[in-house]
C-alpha positions in Angstrom: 6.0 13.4 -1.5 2.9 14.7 -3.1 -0.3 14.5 -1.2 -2.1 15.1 -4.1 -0.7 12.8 -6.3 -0.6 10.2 -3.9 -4.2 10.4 -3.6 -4.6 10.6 -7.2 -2.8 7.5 -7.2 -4.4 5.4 -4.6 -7.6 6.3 -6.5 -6.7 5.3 -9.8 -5.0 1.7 -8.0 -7.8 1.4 -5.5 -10.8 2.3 -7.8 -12.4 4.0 -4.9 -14.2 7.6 -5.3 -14.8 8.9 -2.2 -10.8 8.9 -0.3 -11.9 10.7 2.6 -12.5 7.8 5.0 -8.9 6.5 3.9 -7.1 9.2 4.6 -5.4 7.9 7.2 -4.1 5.0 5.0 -2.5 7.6 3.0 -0.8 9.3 6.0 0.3 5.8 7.6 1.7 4.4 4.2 3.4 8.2 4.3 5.3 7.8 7.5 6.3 4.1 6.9 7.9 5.8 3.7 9.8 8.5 4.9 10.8 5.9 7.7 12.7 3.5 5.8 14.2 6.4 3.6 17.9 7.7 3.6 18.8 11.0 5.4 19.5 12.5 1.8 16.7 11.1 -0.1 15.1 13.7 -2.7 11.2 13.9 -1.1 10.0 15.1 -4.3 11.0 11.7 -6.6 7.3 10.8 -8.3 8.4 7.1 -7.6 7.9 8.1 -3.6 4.2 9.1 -4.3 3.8 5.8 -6.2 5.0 3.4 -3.5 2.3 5.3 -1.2 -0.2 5.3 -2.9 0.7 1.3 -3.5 0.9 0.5 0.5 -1.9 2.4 1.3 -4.2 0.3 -1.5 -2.6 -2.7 -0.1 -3.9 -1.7 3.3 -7.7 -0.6 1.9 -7.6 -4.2 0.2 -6.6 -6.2 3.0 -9.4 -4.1 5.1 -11.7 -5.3 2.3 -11.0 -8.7 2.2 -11.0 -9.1 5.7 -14.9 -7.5 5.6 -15.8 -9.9 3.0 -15.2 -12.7 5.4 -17.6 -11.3 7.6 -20.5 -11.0 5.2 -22.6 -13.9 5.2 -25.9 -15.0 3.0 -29.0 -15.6 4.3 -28.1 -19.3 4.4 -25.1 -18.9 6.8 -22.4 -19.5 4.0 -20.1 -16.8 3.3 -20.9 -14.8 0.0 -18.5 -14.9 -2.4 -18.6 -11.2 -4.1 -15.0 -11.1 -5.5 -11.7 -13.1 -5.4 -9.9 -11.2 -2.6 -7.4 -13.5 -2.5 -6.5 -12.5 -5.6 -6.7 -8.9 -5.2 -4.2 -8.7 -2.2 -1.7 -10.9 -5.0 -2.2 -8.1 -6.7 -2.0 -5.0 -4.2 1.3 -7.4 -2.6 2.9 -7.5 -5.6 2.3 -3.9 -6.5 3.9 -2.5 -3.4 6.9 -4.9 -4.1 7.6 -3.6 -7.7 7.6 0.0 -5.9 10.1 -1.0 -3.1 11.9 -2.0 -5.8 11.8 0.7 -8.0 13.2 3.0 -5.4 16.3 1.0 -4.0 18.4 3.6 -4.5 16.3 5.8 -1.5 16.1 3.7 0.9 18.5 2.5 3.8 19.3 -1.3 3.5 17.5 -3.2 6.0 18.2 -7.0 4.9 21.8 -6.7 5.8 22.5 -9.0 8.7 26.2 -8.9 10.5 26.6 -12.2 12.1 30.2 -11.9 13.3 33.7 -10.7 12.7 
């Protein structure tokens, strides 16, 4: 995996400038990665740095929406600046399409043996 292009990525997905302060989004989306991948899995597949830089914008959008809840108007009601809700639908279903794309890396977790 890329650091580099993953942080190319998360820009380009998160439309944030300045990816300092998210760094360790990056890194943690990195580890949960290489976590879930097989013993043999090429490190350098592109789709890797995708599905990165896809959890770790899922992460920075869930830290926004849960911000935006915070903010209130003057008035005491809570200020509606964007449709959040709509934005993690987005970030969600973004990370899924990657998980998906890369089936073929990663060890099988939703296999359940019940009994013999």
């Amino acid at each position: 995996m890329n650091v580099n292009s993953i942080i190319s990525l998360f820009t380009l997905f998160s439309g944030e400038t300045d990816v300092k302060p998210y760094l360790p989004l990056i890194n943690s989306a990195m580890t949960e990665v290489k976590n879930r991948l097989k013993s043999d899995a090429d490190l350098s597949d592109e789709r890797l740095s995708f599905l990165c830089a896809a959890i770790a914008n899922l992460r920075y959008t869930q830290i926004l929406a849960a911000r935006d809840k915070l903010r209130y108007t003057f008035a005491g009601t809570v200020a509606q600046m964007n449709n959040g809700a709509q934005q993690l639908d987005f970030a969600n279903s973004l990370v899924r399409e990657y998980w998906a794309s890369i089936k073929d890396l990663v060890n099988d977790t939703d296999f359940t043996f019940l009994n013999v």
